[in-house]
PANU-274465 format. One line per field, with one value per residue (C-alpha): residue number from 1; residue in one letter; x, y, z. Coordinates in pm, 1 decimal, padded with zeros to 6 digits. Each point is the difference from the previous one (the first is absolute). Example, Ala and Ser with C-alpha at 12.3 -4.5 7.8 and 13.67 -1.06 7.14 Angstrom:
<rs>
n c(1/2)
res c(A/S)
px c(01230.0/00137.0)
py c(-00450.0/00344.0)
pz c(00780.0/-00066.0)
</rs>
This chain:
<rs>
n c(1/2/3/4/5/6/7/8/9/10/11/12/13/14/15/16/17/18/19/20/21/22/23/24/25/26/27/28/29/30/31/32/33/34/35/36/37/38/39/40/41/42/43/44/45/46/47/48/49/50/51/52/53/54/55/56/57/58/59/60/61/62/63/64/65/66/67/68/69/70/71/72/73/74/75/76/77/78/79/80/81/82/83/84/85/86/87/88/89/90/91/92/93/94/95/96/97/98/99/100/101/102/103/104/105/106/107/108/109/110/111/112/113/114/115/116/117/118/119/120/121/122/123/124/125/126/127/128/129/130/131/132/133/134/135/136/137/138/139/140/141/142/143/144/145/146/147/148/149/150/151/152/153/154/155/156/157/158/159/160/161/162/163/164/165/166/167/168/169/170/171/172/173/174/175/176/177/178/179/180/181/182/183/184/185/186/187/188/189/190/191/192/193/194/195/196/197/198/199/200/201/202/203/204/205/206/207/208/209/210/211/212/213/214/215/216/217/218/219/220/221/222/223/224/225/226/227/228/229/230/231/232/233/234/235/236/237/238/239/240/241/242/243/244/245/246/247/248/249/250/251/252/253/254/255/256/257/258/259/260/261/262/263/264/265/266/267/268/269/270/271/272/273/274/275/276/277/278/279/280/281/282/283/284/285/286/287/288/289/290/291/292/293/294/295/296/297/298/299/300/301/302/303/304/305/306/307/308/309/310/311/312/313/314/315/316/317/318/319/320/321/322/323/324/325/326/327/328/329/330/331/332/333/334/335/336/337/338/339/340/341/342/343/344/345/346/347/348/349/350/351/352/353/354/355/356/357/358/359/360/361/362/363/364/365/366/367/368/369/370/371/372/373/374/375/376/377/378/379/380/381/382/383/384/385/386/387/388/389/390/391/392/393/394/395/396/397/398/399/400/401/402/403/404/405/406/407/408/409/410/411/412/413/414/415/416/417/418/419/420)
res c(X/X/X/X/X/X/X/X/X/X/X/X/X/X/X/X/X/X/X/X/X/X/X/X/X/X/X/X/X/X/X/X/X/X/X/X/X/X/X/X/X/X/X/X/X/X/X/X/X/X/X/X/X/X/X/X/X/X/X/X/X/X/X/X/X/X/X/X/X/X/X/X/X/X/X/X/X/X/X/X/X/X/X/X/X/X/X/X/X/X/X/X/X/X/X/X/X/X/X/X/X/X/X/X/X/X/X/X/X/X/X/X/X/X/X/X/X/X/X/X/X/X/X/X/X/X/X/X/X/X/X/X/X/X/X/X/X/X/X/X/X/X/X/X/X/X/X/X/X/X/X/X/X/X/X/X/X/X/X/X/X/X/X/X/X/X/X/X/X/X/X/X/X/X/X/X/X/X/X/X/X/X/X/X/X/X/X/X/X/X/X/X/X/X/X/X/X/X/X/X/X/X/X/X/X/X/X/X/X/X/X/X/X/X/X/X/X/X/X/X/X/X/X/X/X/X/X/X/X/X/X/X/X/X/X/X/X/X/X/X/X/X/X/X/X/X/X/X/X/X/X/X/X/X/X/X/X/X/X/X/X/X/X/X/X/X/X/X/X/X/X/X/X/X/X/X/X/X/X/X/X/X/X/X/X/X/X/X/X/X/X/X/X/X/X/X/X/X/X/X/X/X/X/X/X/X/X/X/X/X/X/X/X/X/X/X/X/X/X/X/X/X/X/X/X/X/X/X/X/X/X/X/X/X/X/X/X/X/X/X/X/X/X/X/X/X/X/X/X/X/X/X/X/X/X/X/X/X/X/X/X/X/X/X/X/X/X/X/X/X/X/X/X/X/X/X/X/X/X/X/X/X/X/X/X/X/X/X/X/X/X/X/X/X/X/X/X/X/X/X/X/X/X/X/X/X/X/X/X/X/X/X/X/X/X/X/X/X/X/X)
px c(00000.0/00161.6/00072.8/-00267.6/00169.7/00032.8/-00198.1/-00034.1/-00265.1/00093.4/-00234.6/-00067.0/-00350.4/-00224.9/-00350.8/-00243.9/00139.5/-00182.4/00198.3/00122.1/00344.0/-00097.5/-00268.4/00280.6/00184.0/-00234.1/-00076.2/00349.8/00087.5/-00361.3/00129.4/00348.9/-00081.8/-00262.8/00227.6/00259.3/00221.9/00112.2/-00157.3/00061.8/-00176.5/00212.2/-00251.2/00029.5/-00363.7/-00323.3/-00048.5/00118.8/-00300.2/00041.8/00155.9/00129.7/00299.2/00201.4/-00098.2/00239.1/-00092.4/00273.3/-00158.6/00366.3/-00054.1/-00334.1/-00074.5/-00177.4/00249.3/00082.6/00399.4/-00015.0/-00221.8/00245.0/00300.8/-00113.4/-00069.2/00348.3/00143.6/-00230.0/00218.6/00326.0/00044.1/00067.0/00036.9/-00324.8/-00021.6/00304.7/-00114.7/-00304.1/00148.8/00234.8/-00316.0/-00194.8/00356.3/-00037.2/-00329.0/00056.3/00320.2/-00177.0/-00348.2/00192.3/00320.6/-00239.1/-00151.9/00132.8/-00166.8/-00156.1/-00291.9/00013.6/-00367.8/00089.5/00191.6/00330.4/-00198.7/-00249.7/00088.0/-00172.1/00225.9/00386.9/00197.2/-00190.8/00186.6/00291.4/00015.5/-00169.9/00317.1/00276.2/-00173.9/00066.8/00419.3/00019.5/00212.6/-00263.3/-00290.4/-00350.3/-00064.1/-00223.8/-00287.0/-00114.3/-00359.9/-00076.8/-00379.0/00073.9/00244.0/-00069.1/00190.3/-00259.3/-00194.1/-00032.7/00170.2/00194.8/00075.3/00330.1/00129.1/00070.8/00215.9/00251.3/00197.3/-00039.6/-00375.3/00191.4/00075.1/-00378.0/00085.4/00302.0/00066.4/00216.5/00216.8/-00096.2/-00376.7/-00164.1/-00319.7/-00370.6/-00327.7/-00285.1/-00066.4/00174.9/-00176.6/00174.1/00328.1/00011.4/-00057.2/00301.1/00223.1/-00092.4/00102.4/00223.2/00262.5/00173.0/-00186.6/-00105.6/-00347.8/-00224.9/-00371.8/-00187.8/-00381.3/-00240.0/-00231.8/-00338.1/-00079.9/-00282.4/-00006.6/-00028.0/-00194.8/-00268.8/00050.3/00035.1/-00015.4/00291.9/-00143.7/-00020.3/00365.2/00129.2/-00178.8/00111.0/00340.2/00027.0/-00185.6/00206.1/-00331.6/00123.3/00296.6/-00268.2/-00136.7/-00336.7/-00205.7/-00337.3/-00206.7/-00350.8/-00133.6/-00247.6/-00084.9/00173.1/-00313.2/-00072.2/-00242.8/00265.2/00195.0/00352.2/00182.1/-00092.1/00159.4/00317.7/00003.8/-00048.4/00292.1/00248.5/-00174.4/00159.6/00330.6/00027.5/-00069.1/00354.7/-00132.0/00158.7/-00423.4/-00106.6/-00304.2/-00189.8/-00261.0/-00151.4/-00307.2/-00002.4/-00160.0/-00181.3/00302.9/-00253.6/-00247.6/00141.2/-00122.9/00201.1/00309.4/-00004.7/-00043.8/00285.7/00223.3/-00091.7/00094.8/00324.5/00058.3/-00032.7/00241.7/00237.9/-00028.8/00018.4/00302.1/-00180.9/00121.7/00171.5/-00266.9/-00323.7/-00032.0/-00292.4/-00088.7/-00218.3/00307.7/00271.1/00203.6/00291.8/00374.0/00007.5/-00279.4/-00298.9/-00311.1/-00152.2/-00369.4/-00123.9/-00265.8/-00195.2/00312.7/00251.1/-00199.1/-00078.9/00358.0/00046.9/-00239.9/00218.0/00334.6/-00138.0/-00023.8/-00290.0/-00296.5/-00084.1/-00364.2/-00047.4/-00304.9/-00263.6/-00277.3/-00080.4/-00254.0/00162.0/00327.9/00114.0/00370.6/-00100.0/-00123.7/00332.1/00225.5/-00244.3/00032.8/00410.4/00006.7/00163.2/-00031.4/-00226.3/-00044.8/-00245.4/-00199.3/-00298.8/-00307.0/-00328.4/00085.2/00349.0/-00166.2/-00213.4/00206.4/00299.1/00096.9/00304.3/00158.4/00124.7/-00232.7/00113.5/-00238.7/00081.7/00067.4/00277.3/00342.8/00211.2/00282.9/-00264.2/-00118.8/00315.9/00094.4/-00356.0/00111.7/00301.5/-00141.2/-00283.3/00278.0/00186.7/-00332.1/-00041.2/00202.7/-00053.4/00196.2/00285.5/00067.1/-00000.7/00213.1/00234.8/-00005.5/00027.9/00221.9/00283.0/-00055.4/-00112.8/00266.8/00095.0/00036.9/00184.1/00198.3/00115.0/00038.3/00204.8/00026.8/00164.8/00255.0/00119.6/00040.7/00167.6/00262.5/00060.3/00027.6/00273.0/00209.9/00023.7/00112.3/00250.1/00156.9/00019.7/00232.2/00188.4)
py c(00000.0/00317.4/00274.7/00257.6/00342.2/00321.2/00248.5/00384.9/00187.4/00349.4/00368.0/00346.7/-00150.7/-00293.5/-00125.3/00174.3/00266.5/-00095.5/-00005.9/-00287.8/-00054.6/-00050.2/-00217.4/-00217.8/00076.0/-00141.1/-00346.3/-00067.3/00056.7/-00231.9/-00260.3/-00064.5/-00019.3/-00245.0/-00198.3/-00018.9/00308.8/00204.0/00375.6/00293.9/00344.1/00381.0/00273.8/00375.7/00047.7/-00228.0/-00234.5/-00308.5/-00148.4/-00375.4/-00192.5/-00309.1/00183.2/00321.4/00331.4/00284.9/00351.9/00268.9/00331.5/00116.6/-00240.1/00129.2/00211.6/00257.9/00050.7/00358.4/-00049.9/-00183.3/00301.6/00255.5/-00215.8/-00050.7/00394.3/00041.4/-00255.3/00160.2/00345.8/-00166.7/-00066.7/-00364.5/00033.0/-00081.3/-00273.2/-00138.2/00068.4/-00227.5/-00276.2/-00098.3/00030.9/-00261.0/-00224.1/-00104.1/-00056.9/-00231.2/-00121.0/-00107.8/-00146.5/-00213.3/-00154.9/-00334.4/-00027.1/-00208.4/00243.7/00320.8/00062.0/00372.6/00107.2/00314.8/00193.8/-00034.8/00198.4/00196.5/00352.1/00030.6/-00058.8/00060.6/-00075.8/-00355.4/-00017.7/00067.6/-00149.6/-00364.8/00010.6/00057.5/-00285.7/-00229.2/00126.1/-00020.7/-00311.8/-00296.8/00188.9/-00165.4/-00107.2/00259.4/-00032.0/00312.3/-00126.6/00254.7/00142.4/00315.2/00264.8/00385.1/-00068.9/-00160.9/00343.1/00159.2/00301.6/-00072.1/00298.8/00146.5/-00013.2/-00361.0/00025.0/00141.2/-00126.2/-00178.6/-00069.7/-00217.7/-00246.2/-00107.7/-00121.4/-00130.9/-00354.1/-00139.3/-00316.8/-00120.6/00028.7/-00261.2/00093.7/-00082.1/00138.5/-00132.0/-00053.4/-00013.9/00344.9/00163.4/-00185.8/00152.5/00351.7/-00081.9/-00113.9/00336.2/00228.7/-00218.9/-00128.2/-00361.3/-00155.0/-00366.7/00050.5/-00288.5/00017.8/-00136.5/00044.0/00160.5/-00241.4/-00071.1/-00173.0/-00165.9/-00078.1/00412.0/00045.1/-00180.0/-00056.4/-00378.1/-00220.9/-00098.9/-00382.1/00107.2/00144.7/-00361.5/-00178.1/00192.1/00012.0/-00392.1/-00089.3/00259.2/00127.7/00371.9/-00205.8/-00227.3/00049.4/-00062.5/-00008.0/-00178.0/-00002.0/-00218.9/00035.5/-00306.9/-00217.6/-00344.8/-00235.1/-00230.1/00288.7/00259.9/-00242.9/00077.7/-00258.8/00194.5/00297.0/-00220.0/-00120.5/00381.8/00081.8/-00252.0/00104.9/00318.4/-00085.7/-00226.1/00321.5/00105.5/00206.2/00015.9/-00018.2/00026.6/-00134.4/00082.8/-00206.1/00153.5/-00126.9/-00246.1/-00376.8/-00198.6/-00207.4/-00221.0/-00039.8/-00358.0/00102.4/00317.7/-00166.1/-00202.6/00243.8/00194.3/-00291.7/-00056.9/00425.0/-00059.4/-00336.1/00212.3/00261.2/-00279.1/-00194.0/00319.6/00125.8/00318.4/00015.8/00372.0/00138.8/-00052.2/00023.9/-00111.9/00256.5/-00254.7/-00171.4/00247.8/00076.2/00327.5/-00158.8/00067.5/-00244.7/00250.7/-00083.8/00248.3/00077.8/00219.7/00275.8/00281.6/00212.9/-00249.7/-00141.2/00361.3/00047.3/-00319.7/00143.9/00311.1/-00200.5/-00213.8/-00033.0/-00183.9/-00140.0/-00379.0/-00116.0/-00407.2/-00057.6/-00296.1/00170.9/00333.5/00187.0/00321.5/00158.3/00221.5/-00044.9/00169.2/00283.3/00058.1/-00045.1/00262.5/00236.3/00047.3/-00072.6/-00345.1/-00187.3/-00325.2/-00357.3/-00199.7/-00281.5/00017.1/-00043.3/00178.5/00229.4/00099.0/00074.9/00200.2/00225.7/-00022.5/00257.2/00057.5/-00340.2/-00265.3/-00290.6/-00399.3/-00287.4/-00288.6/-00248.1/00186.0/-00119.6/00180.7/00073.4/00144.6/00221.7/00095.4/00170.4/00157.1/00174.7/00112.0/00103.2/00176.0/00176.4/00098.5/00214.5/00122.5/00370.7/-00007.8/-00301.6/00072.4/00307.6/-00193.8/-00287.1/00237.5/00186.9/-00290.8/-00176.7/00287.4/00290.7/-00136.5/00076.6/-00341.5/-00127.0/00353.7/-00055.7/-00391.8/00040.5/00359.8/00173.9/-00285.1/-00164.1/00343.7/00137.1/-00265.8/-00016.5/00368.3/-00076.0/-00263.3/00167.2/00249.6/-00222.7/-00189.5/00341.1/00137.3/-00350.9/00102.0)
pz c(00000.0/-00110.7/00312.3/00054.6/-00119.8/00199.7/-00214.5/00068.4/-00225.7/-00027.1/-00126.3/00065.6/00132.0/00116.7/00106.5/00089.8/-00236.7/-00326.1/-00283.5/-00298.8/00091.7/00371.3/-00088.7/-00192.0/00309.3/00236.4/-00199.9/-00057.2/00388.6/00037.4/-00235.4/00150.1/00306.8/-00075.7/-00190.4/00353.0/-00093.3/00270.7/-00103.5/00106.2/-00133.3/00024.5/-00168.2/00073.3/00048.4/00124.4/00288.0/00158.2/-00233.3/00126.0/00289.9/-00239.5/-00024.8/00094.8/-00169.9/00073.3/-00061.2/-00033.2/-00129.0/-00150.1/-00241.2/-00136.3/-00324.3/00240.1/00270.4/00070.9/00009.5/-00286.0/-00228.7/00148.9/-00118.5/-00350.9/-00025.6/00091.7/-00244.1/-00287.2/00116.7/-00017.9/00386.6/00091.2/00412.4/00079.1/-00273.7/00162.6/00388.3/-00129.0/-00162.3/00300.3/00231.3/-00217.9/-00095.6/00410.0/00007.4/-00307.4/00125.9/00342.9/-00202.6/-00278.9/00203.8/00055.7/-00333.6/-00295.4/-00261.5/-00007.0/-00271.6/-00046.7/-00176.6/-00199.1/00268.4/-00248.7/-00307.9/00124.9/00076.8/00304.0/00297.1/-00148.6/00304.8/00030.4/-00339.0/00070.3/00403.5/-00211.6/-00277.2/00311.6/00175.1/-00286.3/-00012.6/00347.5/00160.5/00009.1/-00083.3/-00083.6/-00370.7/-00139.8/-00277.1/-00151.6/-00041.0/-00265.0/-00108.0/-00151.9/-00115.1/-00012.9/-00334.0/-00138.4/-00059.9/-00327.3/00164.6/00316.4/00250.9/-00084.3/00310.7/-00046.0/-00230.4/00229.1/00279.1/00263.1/-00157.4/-00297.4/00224.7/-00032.8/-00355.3/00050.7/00094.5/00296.4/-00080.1/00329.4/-00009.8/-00157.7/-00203.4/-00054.7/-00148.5/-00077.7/-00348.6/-00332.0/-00089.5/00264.5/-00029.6/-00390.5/00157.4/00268.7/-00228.0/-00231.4/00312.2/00205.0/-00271.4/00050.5/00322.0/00036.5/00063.7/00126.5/-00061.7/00339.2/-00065.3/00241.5/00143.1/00183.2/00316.7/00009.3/00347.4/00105.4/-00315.7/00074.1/00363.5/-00011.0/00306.6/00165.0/-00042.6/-00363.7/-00043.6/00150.2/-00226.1/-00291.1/00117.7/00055.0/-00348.0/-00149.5/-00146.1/-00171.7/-00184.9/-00168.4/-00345.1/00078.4/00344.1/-00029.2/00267.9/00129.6/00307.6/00019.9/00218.8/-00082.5/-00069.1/-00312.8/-00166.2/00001.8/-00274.2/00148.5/-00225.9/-00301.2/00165.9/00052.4/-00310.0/-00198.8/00257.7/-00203.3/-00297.2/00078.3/00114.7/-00292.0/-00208.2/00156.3/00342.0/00302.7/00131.2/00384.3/00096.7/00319.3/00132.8/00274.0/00099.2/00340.1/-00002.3/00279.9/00118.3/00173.2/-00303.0/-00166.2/-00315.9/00036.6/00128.9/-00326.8/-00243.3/00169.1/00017.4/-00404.1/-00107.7/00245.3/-00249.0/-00293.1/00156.4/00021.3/-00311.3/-00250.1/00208.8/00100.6/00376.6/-00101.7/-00213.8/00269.9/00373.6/00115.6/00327.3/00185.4/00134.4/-00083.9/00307.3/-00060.5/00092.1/00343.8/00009.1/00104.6/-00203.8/-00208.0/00091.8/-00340.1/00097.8/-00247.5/-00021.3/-00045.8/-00299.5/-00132.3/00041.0/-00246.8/-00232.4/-00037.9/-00073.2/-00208.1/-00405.5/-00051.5/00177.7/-00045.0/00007.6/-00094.8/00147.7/-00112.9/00163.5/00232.4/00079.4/-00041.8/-00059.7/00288.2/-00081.2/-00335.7/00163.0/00212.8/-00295.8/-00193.6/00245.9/00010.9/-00388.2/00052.0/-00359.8/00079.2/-00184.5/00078.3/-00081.1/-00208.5/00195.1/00096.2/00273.6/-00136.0/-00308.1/00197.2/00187.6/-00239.8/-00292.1/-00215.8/00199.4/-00185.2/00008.9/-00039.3/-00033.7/00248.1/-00262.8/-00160.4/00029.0/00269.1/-00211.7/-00233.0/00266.0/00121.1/-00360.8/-00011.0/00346.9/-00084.3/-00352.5/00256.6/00191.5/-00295.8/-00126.0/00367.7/00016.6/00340.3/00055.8/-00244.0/00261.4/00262.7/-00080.0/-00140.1/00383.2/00163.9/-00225.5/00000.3/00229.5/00376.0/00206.4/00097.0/-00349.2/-00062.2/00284.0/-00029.9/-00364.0/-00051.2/00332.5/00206.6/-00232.2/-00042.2/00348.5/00086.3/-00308.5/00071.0/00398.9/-00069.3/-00241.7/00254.2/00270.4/-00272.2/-00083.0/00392.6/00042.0/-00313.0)
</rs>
């Protein structure tokens, strides 16, 4: 298991202060901490927003501190002493943050014009003897304008487009990389996507994030869910059955089963006994967990309620209705109202209550159905979004895929060279 990393996340600003970067801010602190990173949060202005881990707040290193105005009115005039006087103040206080962190993710701070001696104290940090690894985390550029102020053009403003052979550097998309190479000359740039979290978007569970996180549910390519009871009318093996229809269509598929069954009903013992057989025999032990009996790995059992299976309803891709008979569709009528695409089988009351879903007969092969699905999904916009959120941009796929790997490459060429 790979060490937990020491990570500082570094602005002008942070929650409750509204704003995009310290919204990024916020759900990449949220993330890694999550994920067992050791986080720690420096901003210039806001609150100690959450108790998960340590929020500092030194006002010097705000865009709205007084010292910090006056200084940059001076510099404009020519007169560096209070630009200086700054700097050294804000060098300790980042001297006396980073000294226990492996990497510090500076969000804009190092191209923004808007506190100069953070600038300036962040780039001495990274010369100084054993320093922390810095990451200009960069958003924007005053640069970018169609007509930039002309005081940046000067000194000691250039230093905002200038890069430092010591800072490594990110932004986050391949638009913006073309603009920073245009402005910032020859700098490896690495392109680390913003991202979405789910779990704070749509205020999941905490049952629901450890399910997720042990089925590795945001990494799949499709999530279908059922929440039925398991008895012989809800025709569960044909919903096994479409399942390797669809992995044998080349997707990594999840399916969810969450409806319980009367452990001491015989008939319902046997019909779950012949689904777990089925499980088995098609070799689909990875692609469906059956909640009834699913127990998280420390070996507490997982008792599903009305928000953990709305909160299923929101991750997932795909609703899954086999039914032989019902007497009316209530499942339909959740899916309908969050816009989750449904396919279901065609009989009375789904007919009924269902529009614009895609519709199998019960007599059609699975792998037949499964293609009609897909072909469903394909035609649904709605979906095509969402798979393509959840496929590249929630933070932990963002984060085990790009973020990760490349913290820690950065983090141990550091250490290799500081033994050189």
């Amino acid at each position: 298991m790979d060490t937990p990393l020491r990570i500082g996340l570094l602005h002008y600003s942070c929650p409750p202060l509204v704003g995009g970067v310290e919204e990024i801010l916020s759900q990449q602190a949220s993330i890694f901490h999550r994920m067992g990173h050791s986080i720690s949060v420096l901003a210039g202005m806001g609150e100690v927003y959450t108790e998960d881990f340590p929020v500092r707040i030194e006002p010097v290193l705000g865009s709205k501190n007084p010292s910090i105005i006056k200084a940059h009115k001076e510099a404009k005039k020519g007169h560096k002493d209070a630009l200086e006087r700054s700097a050294n103040k804000i060098y300790k206080i980042l001297k006396d943050w980073s000294h226990k962190l492996d990497v510090v993710l500076a969000h804009n701070v190092l191209h923004m014009p808007f506190n100069l001696p953070l600038t300036l104290a962040l780039q001495r940090l990274v010369d100084s003897a054993n320093g922390a690894t810095v990451v200009s985390w960069a958003h924007d550029s005053p640069y970018f304008e169609a007509n930039p102020a002309k005081y940046l053009m000067n000194p000691p403003w250039t230093i905002l487009s200038q890069p430092h052979p010591n800072i490594r550097y990110v932004t986050i998309s391949r638009y913006r990389k073309r603009l920073f190479g245009k402005y910032f000359g020859e700098t490896n740039w690495h392109v680390i996507r913003n991202g979405i979290d789910p779990v704070r978007f749509f205020y999941l569970d905490p049952k629901s994030v450890r399910l997720s996180e042990e089925l590795d549910l945001f990494a799949r390519d499709l999530v279908v869910v059922q929440p039925a009871r398991i008895t012989p009318r809800k025709n569960l093996e044909l919903s096994i059955h479409i399942i390797r229809g669809l992995k044998l269509l080349g997707y990594n598929v999840l399916f969810i089963l969450t409806g319980p069954y009367d452990f001491h009903e015989q008939k319902a013992v046997s019909y779950y006994r012949r689904l777990k057989y089925w499980i088995n025999e098609l070799e689909l032990q990875d692609n469906i967990a059956v909640l009834a009996e699913y127990r998280f790995r420390d070996r507490t059992k997982l008792v599903p309620d009305r928000i953990f299976i709305r909160d299923l309803y929101l991750m997932a891709d795909v609703l899954l209705m086999t039914s032989k008979d019902e007497g009316f569709g209530l499942p339909l009528l959740e899916a309908g109202m969050i816009k989750l695409p449904i396919a279901c089988s065609d009989i009375g009351p789904f007919r009924e209550v269902g529009d614009g879903v895609c519709f199998f007969g019960l007599d059609e092969p699975p792998l037949a159905i499964a293609g009609r699905i897909m072909e469903y999904l394909g035609r649904t916009d709605t979906h095509t979004m969402f798979r393509n959120v959840m496929g590249k941009y929630v933070w932990d796929v963002v984060c085990r895929r790009d973020a990760l790997p490349f913290l820690r490459e950065i983090v141990e060429q550091t250490a290799s060279n500081r033994k050189k």
